[in-house]
N, C-alpha and C positions, 0 to 999 in steps of 0.2 A: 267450559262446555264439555270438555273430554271426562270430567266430574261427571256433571250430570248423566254423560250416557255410559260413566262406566268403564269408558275408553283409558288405557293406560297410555301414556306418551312416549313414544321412545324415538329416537332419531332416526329419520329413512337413512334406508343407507345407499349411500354416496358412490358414484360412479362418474365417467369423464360427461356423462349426456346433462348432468345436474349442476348448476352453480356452486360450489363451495360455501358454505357458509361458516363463521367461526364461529361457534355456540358450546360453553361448557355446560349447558343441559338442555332439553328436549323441549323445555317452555322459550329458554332463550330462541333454538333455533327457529320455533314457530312464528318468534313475534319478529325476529330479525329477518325471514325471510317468505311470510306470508302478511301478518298484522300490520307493518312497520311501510311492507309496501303498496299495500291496501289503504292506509289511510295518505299516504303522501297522494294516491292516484285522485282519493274525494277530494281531498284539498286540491287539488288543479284543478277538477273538474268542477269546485263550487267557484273558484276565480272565473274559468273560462263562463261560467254561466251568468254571472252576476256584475259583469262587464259596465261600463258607464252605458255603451250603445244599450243594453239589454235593458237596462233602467229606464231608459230614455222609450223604450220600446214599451214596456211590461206599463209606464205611465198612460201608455192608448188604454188601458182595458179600462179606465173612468169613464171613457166615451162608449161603453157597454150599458144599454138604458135600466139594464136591471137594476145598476150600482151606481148611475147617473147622479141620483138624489142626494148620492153620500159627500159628493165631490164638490170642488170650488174651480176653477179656471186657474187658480197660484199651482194647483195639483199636476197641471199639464204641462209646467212649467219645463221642465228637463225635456220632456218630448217636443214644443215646440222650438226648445235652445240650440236641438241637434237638426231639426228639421225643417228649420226657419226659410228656407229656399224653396218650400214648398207652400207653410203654410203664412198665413195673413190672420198673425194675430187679434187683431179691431174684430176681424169677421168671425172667425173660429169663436171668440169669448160673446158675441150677441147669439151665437147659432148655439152653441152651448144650455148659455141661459133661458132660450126659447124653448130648447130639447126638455130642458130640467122643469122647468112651469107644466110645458104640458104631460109629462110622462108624472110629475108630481099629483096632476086631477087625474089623470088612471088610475094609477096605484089607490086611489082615494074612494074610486067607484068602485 
């Protein structure tokens, strides 16, 4: 990037307020102490995001009637394994398939 705009790199310079970093050149020091920690940060925050709960969650938006049509009752599967104390599988897969019948002659009109 420092290419493109031109930008020459040269190492800030270092003082007690700054982390130390070891870098025998000014590409190293960038990636050891901006790039390097910049992606470890995505990396956690894609685990924290993508959790078993989150799955489990992110499986409700089938029961969205725009997207109803695309879906099977197997698809809700993780959502109703984590949330079973709530819901009544039997009923949840008839109320499903009624949803999906009639939202399927909508979309059709």
């Amino acid at each position: 990037m420092a290419d493109l705009s031109g930008t020459e790199l040269i190492l800030p310079r270092l003082n007690n307020h700054r982390a130390k970093v070891p870098a025998e050149s000014p590409e190293e020091y960038f990636k050891r102490s901006i790039f390097i920690p910049f992606i470890d940060h995505v990396t956690s925050d894609l685990k924290e995001r993508f959790t078993d709960q989150n799955h489990a969650v992110y499986c409700l938006s089938t029961l969205i009637l725009g997207f109803i049509h695309k879906y099977s009752f197997g698809d809700l599967q993780p959502a109703t394994g984590t949330y079973h104390t709530f819901i009544d599988d039997n009923r949840l897969g008839a109320e499903l398939e009624l949803w999906k019948q009639r939202w399927t002659v909508v979309s059709e009109d």
